[in-house]
PDB file of N, CA, C and O in Angstrom:
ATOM      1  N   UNK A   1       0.848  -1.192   0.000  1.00  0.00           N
ATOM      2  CA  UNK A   1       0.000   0.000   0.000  1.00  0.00           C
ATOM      3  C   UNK A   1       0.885   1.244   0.000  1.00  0.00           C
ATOM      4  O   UNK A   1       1.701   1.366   0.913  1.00  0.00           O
ATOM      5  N   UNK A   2       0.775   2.331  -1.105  1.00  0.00           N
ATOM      6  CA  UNK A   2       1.455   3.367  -1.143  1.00  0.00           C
ATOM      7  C   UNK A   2       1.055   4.316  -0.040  1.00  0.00           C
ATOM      8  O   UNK A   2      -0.026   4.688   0.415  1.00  0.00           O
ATOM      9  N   UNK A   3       2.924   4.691   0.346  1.00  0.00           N
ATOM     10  CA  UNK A   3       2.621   5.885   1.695  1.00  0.00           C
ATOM     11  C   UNK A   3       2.736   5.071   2.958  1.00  0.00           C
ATOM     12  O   UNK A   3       3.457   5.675   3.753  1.00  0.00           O
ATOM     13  N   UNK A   4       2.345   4.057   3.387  1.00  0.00           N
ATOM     14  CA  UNK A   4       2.264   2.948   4.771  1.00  0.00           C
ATOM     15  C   UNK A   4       3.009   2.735   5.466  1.00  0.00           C
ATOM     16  O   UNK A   4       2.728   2.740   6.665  1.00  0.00           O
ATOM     17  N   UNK A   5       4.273   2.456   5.029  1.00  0.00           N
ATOM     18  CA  UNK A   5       5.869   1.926   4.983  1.00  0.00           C
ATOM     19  C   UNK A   5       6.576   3.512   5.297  1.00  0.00           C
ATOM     20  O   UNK A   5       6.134   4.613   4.970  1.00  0.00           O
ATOM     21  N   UNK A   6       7.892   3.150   6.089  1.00  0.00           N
ATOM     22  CA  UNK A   6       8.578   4.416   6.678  1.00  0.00           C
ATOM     23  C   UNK A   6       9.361   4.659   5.123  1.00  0.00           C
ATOM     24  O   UNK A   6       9.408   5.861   4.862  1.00  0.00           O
ATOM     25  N   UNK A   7       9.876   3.927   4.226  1.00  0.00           N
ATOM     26  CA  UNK A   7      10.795   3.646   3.201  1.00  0.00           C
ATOM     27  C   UNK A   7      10.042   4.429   2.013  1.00  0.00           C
ATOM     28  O   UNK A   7      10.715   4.698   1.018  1.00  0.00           O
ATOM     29  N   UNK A   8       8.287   4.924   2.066  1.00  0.00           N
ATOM     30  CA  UNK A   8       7.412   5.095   1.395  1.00  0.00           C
ATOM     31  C   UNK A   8       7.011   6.362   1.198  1.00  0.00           C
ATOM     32  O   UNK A   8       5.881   6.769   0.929  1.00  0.00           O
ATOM     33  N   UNK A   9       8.208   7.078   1.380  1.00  0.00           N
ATOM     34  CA  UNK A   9       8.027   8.926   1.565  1.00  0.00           C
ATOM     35  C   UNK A   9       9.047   9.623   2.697  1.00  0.00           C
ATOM     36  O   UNK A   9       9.725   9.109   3.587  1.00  0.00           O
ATOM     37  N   UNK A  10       8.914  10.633   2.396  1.00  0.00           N
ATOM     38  CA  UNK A  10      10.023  11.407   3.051  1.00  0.00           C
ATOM     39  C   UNK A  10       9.353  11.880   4.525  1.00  0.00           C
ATOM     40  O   UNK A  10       8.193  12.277   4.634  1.00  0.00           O
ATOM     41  N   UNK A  11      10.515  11.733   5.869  1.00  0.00           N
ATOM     42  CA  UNK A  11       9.957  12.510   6.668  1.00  0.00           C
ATOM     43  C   UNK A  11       9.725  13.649   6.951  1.00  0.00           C
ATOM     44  O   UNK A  11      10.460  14.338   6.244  1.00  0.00           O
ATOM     45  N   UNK A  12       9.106  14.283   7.601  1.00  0.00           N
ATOM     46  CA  UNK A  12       9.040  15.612   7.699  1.00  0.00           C
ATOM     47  C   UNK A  12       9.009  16.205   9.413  1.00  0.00           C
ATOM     48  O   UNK A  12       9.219  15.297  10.217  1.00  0.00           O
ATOM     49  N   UNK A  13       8.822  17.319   9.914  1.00  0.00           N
ATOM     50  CA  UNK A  13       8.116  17.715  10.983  1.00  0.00           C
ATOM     51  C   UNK A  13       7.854  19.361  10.509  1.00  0.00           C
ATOM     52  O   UNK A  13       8.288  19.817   9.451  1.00  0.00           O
ATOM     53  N   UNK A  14       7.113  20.093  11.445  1.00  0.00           N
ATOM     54  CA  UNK A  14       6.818  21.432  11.156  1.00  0.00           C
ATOM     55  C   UNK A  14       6.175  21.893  12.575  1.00  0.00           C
ATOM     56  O   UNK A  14       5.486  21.223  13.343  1.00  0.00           O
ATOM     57  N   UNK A  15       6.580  23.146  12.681  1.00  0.00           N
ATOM     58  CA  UNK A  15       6.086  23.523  14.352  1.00  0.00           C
ATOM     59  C   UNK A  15       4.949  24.326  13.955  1.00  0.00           C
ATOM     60  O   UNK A  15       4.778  24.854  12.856  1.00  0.00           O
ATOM     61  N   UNK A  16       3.970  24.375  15.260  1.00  0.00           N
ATOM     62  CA  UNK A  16       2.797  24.641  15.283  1.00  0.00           C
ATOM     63  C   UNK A  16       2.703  25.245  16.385  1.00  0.00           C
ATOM     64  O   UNK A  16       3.246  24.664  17.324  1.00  0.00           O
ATOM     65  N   UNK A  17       2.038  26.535  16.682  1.00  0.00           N
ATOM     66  CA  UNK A  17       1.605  27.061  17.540  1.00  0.00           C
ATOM     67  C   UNK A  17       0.765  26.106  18.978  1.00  0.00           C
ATOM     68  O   UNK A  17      -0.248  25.416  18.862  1.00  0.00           O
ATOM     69  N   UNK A  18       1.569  26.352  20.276  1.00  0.00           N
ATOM     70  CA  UNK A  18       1.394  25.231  20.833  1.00  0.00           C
ATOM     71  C   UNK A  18      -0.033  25.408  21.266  1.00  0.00           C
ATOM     72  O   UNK A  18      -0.555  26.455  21.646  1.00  0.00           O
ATOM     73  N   UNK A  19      -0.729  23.900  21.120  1.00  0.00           N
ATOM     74  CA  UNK A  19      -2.178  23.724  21.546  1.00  0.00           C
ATOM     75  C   UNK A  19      -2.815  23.850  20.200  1.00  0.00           C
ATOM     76  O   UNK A  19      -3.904  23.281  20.132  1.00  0.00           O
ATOM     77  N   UNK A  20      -2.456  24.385  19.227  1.00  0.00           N
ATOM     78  CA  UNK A  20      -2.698  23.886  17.837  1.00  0.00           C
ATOM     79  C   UNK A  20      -1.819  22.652  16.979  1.00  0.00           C
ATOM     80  O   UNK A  20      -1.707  22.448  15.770  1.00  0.00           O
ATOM     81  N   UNK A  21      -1.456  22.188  17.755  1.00  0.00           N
ATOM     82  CA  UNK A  21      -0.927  20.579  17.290  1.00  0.00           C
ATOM     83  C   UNK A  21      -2.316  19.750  16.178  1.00  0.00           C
ATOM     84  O   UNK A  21      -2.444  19.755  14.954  1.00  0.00           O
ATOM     85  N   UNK A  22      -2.966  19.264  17.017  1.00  0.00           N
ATOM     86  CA  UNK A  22      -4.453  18.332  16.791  1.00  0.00           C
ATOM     87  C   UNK A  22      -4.654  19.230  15.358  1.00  0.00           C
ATOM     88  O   UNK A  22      -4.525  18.462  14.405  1.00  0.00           O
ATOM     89  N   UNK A  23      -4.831  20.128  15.075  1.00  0.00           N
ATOM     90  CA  UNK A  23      -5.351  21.195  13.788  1.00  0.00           C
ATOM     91  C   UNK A  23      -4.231  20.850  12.795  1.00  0.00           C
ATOM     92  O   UNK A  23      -4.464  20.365  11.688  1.00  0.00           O
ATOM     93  N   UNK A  24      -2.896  21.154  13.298  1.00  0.00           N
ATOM     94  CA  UNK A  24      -1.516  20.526  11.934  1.00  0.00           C
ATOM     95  C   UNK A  24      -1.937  19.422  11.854  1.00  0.00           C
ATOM     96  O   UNK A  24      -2.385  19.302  10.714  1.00  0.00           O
ATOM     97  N   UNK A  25      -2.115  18.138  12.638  1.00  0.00           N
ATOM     98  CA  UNK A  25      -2.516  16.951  12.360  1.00  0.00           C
ATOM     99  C   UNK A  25      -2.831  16.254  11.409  1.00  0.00           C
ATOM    100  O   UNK A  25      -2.257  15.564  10.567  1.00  0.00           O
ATOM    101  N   UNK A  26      -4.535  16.734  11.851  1.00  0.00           N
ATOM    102  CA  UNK A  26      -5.777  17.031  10.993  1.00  0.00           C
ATOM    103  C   UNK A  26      -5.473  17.384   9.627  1.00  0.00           C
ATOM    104  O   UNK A  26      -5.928  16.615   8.780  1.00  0.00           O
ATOM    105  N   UNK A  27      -4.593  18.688   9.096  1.00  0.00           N
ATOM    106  CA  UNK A  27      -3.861  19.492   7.953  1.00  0.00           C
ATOM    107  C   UNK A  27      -3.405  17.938   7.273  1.00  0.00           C
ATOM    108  O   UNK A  27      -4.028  17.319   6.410  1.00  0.00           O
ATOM    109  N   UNK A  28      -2.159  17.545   7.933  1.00  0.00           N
ATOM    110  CA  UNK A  28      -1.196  16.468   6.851  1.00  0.00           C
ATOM    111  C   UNK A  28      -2.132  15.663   6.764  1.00  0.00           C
ATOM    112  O   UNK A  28      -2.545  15.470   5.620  1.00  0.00           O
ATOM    113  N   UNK A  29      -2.646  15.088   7.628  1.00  0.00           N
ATOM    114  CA  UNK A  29      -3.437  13.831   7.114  1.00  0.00           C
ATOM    115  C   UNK A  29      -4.786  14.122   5.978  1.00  0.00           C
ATOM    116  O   UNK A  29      -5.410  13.200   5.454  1.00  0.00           O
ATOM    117  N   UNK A  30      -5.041  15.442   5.763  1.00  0.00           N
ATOM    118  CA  UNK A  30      -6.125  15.524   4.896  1.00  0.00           C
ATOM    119  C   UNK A  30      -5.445  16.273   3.655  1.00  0.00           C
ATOM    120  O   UNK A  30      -5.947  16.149   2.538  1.00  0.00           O
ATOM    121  N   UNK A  31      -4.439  16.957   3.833  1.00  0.00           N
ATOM    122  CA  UNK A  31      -4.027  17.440   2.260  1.00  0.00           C
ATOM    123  C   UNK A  31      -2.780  16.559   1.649  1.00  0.00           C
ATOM    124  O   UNK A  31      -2.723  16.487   0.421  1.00  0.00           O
ATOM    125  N   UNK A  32      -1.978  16.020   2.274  1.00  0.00           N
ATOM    126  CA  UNK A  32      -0.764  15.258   2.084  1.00  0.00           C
ATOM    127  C   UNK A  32      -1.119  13.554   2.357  1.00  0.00           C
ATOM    128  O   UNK A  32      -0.512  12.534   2.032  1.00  0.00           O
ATOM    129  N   UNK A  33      -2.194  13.753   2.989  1.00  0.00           N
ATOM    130  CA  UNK A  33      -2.594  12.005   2.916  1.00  0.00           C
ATOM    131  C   UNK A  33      -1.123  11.610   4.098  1.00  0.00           C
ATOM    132  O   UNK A  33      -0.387  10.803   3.531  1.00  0.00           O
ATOM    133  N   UNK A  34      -0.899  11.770   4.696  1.00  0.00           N
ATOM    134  CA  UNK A  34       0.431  11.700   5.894  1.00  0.00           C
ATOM    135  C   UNK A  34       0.033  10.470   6.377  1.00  0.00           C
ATOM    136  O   UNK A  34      -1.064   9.971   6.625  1.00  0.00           O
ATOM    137  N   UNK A  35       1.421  10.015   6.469  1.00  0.00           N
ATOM    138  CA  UNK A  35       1.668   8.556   7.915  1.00  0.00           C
ATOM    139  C   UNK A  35       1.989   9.004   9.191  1.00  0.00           C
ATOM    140  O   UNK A  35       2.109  10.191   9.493  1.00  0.00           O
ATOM    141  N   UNK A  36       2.146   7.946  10.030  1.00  0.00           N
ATOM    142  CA  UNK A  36       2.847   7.988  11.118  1.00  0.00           C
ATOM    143  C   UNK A  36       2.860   9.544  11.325  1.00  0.00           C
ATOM    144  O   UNK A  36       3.873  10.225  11.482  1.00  0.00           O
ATOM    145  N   UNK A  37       1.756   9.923  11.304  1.00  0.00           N
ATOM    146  CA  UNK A  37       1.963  11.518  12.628  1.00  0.00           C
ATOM    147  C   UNK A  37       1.259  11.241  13.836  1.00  0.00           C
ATOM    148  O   UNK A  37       0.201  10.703  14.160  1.00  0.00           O
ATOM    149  N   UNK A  38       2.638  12.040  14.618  1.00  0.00           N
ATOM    150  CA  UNK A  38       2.466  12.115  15.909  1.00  0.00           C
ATOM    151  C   UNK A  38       2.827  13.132  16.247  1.00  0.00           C
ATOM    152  O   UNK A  38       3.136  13.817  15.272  1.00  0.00           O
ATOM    153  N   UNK A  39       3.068  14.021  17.916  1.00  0.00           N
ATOM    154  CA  UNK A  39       3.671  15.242  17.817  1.00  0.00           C
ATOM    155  C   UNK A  39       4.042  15.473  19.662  1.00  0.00           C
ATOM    156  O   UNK A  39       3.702  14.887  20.690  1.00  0.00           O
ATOM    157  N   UNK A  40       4.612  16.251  19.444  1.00  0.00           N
ATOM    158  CA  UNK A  40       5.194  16.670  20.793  1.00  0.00           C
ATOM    159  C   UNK A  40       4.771  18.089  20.790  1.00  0.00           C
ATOM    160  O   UNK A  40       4.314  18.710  19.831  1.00  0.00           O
ATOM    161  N   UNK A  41       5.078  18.709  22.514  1.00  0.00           N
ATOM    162  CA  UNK A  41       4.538  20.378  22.251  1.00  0.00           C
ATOM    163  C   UNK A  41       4.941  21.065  21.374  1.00  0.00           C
ATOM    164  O   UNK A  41       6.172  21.045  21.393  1.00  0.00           O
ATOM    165  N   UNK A  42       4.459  21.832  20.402  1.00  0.00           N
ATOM    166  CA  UNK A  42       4.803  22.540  19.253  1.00  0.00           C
ATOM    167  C   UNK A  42       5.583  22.366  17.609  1.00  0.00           C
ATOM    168  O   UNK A  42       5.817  23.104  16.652  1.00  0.00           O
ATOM    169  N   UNK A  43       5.806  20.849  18.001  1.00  0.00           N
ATOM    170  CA  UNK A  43       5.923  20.271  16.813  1.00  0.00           C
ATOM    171  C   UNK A  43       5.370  19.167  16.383  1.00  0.00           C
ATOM    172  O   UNK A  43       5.261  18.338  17.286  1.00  0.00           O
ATOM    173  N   UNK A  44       4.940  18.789  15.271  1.00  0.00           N
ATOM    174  CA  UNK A  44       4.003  17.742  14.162  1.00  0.00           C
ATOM    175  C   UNK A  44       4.903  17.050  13.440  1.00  0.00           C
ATOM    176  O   UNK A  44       5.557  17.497  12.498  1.00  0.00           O
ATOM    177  N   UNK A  45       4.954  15.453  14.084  1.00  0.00           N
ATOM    178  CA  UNK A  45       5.912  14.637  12.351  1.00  0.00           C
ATOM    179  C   UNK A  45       5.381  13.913  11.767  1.00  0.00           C
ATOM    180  O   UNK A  45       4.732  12.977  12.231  1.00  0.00           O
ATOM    181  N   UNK A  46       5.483  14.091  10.985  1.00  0.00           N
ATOM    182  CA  UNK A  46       4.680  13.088   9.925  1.00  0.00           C
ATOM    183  C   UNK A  46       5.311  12.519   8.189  1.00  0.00           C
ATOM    184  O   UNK A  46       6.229  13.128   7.640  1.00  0.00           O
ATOM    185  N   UNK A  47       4.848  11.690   7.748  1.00  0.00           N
ATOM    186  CA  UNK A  47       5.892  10.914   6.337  1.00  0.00           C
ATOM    187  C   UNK A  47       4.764  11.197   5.642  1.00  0.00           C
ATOM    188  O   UNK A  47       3.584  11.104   5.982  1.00  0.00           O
ATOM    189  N   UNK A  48       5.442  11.683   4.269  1.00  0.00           N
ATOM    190  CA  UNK A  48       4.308  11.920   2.984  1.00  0.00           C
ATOM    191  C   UNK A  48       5.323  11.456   2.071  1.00  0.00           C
ATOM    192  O   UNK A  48       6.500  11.298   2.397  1.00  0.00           O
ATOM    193  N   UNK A  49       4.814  11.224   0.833  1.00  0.00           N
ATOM    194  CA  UNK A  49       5.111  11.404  -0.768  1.00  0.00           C
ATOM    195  C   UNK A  49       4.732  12.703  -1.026  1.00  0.00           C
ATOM    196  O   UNK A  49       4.907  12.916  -2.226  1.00  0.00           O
ATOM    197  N   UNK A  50       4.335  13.581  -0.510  1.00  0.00           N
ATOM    198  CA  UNK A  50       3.361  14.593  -2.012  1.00  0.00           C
ATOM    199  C   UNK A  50       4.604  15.681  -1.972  1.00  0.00           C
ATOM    200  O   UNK A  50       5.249  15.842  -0.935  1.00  0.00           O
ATOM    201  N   UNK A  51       4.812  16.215  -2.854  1.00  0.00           N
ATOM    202  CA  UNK A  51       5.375  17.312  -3.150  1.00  0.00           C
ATOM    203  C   UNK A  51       5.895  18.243  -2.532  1.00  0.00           C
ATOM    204  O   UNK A  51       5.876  18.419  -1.314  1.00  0.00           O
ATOM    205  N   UNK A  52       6.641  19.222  -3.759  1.00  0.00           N
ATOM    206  CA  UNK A  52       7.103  20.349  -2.301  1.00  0.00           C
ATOM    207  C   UNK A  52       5.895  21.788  -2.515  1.00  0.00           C
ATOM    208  O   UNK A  52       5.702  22.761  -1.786  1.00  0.00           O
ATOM    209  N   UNK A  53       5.161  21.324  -4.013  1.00  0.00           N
ATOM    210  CA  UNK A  53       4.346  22.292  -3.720  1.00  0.00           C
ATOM    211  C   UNK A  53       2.945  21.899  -2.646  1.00  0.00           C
ATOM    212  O   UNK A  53       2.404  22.583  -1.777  1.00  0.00           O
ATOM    213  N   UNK A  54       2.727  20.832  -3.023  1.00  0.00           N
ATOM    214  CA  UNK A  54       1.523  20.549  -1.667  1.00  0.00           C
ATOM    215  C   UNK A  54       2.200  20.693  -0.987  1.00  0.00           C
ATOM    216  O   UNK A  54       1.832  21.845  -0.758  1.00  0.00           O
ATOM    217  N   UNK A  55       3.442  20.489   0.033  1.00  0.00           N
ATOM    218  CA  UNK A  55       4.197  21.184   0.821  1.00  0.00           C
ATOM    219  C   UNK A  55       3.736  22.496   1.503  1.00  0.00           C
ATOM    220  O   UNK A  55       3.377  22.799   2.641  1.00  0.00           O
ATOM    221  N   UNK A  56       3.905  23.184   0.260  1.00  0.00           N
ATOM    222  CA  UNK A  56       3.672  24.881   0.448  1.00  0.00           C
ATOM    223  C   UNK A  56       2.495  25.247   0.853  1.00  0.00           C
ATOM    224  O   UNK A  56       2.319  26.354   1.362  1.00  0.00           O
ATOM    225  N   UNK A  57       1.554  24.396   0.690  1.00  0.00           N
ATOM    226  CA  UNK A  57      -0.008  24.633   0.644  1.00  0.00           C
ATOM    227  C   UNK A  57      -0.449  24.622   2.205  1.00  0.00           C
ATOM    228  O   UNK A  57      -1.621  24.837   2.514  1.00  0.00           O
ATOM    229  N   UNK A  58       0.302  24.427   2.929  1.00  0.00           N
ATOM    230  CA  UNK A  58      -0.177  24.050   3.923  1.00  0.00           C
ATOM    231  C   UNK A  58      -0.484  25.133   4.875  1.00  0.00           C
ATOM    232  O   UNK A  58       0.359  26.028   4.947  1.00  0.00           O
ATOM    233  N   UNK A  59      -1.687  25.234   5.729  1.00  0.00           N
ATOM    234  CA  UNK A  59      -2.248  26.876   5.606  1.00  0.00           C
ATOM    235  C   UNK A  59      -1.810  26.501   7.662  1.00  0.00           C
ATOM    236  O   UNK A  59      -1.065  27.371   8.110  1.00  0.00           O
ATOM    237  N   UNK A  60      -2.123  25.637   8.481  1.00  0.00           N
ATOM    238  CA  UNK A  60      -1.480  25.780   9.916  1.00  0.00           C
ATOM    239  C   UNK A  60      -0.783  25.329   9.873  1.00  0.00           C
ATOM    240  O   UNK A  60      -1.263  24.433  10.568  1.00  0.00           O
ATOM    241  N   UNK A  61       0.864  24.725   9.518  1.00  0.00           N
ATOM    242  CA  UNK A  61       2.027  24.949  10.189  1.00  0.00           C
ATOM    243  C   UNK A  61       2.717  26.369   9.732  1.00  0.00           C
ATOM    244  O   UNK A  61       2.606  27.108   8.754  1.00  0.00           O
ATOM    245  N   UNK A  62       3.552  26.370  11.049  1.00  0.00           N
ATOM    246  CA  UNK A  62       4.280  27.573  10.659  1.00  0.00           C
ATOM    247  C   UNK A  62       5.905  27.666   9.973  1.00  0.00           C
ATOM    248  O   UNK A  62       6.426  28.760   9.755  1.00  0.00           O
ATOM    249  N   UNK A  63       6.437  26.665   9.746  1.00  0.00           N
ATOM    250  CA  UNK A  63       8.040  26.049   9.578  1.00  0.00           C
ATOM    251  C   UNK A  63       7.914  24.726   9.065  1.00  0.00           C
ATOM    252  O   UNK A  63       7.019  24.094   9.627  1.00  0.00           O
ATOM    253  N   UNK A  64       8.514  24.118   8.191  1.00  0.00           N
ATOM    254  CA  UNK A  64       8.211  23.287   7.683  1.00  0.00           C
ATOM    255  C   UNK A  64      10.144  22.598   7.858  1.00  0.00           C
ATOM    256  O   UNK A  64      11.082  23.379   7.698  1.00  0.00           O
ATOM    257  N   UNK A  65      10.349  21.255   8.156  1.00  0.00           N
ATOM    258  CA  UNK A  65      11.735  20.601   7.993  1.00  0.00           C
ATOM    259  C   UNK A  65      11.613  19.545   7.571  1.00  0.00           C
ATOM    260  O   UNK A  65      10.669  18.863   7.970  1.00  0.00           O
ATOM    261  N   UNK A  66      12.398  19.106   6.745  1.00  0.00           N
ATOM    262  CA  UNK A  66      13.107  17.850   6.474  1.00  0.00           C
ATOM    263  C   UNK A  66      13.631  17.209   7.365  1.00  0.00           C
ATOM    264  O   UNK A  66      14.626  17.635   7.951  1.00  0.00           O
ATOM    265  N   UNK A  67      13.029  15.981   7.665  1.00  0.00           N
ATOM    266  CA  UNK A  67      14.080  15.401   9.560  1.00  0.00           C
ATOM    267  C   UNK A  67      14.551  14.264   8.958  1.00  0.00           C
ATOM    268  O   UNK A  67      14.115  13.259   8.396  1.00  0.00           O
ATOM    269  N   UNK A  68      15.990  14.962   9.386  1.00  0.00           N
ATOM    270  CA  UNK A  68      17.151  13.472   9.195  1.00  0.00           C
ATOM    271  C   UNK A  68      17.444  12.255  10.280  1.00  0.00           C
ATOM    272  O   UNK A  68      17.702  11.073  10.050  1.00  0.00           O
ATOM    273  N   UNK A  69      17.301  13.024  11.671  1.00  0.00           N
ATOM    274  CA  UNK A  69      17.168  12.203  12.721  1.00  0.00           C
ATOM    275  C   UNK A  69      16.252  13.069  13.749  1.00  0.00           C
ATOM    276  O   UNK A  69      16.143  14.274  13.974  1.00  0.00           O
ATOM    277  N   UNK A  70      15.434  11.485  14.449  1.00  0.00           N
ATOM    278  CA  UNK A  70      14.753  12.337  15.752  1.00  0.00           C
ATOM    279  C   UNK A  70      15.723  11.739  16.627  1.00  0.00           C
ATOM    280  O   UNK A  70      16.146  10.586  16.545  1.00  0.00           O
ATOM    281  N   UNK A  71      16.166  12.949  17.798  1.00  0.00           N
ATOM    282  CA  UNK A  71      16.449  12.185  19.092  1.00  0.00           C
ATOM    283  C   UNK A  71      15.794  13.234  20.017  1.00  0.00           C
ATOM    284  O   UNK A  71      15.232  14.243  19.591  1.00  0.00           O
ATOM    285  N   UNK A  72      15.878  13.011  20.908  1.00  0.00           N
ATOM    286  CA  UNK A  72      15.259  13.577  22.548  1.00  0.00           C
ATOM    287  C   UNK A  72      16.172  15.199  22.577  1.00  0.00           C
ATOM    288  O   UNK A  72      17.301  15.310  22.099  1.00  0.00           O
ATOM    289  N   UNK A  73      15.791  15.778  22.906  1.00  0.00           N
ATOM    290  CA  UNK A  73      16.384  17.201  23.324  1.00  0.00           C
ATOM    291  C   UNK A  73      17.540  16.634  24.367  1.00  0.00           C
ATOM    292  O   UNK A  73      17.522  15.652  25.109  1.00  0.00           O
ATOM    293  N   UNK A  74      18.929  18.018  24.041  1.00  0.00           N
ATOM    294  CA  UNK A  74      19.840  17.252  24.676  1.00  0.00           C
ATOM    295  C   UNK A  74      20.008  18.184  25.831  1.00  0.00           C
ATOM    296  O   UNK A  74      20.191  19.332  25.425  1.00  0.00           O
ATOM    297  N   UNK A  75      20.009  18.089  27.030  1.00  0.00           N
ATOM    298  CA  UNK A  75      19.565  19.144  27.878  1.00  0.00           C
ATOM    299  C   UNK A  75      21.719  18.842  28.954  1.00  0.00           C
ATOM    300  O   UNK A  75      22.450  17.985  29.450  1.00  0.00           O
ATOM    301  N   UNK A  76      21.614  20.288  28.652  1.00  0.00           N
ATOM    302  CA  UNK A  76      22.794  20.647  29.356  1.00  0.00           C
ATOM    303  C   UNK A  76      22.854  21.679  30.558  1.00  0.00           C
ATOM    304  O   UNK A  76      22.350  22.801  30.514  1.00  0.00           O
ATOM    305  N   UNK A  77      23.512  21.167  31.592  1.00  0.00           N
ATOM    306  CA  UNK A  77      23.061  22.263  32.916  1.00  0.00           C
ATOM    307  C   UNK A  77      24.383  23.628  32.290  1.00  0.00           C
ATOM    308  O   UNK A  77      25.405  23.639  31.604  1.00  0.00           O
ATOM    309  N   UNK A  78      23.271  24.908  33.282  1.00  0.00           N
ATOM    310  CA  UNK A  78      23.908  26.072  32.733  1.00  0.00           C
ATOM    311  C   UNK A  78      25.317  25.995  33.230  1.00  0.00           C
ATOM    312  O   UNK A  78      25.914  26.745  32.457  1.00  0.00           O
ATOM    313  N   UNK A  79      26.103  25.565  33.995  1.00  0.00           N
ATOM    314  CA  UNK A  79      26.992  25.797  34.371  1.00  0.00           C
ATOM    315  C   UNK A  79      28.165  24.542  33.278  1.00  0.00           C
ATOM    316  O   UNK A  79      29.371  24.417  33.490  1.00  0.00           O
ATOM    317  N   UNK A  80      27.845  24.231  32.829  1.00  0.00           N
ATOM    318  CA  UNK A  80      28.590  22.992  31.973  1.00  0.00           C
ATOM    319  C   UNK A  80      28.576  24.082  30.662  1.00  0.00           C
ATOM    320  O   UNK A  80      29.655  24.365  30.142  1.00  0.00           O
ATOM    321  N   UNK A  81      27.475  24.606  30.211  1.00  0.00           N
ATOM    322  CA  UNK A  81      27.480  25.416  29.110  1.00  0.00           C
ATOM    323  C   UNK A  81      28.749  26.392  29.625  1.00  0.00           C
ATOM    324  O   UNK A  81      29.935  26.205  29.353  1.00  0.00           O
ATOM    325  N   UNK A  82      28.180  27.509  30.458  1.00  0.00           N
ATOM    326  CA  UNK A  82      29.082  28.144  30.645  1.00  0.00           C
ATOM    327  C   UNK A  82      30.737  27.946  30.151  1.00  0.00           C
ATOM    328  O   UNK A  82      31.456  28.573  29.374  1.00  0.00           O
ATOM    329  N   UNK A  83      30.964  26.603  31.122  1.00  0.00           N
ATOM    330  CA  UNK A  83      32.649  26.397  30.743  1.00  0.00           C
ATOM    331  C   UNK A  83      32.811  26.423  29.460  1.00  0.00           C
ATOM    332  O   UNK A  83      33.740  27.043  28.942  1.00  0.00           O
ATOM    333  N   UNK A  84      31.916  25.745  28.779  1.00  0.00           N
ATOM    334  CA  UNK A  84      32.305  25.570  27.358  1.00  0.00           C
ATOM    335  C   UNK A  84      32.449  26.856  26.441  1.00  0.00           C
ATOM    336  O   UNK A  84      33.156  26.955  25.438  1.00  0.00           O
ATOM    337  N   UNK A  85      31.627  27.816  27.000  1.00  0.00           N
ATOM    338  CA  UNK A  85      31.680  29.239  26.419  1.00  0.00           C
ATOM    339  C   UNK A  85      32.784  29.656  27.099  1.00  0.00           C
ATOM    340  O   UNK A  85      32.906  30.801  26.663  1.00  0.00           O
ATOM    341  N   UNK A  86      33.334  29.553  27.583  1.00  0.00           N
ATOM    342  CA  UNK A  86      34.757  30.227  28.158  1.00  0.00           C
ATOM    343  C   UNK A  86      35.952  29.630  27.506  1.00  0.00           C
ATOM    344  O   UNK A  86      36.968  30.204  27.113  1.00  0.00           O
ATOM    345  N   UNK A  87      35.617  28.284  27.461  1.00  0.00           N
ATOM    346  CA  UNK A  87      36.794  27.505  26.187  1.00  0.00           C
ATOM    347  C   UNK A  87      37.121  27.932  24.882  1.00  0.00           C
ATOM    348  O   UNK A  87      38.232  27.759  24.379  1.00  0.00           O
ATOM    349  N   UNK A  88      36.144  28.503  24.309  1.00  0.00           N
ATOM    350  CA  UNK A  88      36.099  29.620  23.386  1.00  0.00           C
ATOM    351  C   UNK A  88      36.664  30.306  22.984  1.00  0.00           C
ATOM    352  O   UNK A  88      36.183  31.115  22.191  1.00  0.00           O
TER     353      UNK A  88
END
């Protein structure tokens, strides 16, 4: 079945005004025909085939990416940053 399969279109994500997630959703899966969306606060991912102009069409996200990898936010305490800005 075309589109189903992760191998079956390109991934994507795009941020959304938070609490308007459910509305981007709604968007890929009805103009791009989208897989596998899911989303975290303020961002939407989802796999399509369609284009980069249906791409463009898309009237609630606000940013649109190409995702090469998901991983988890990498959270660094301020004082570790710091040093590293002083290494600089």
């Amino acid at each position: 079945e075309p589109g189903s399969g992760p191998e079956a279109g390109a991934r994507f994500f795009c941020t959304a005004g938070r609490g308007l997630e459910p509305f981007v959703m709604r968007e890929v899966r009805a103009r791009l025909a989208a897989t596998q969306v899911e989303y975290i606060s303020g961002k939407v991912f989802f796999t399509t085939c369609s284009d980069l102009n249906m791409l463009k069409k898309l009237k609630s996200a606000e940013r649109l990416f190409l995702l090469i990898k998901k991983q988890f936010p990498l959270i660094i305490s301020s004082e570790k940053y710091l040093m590293k800005c002083k290494d600089l």
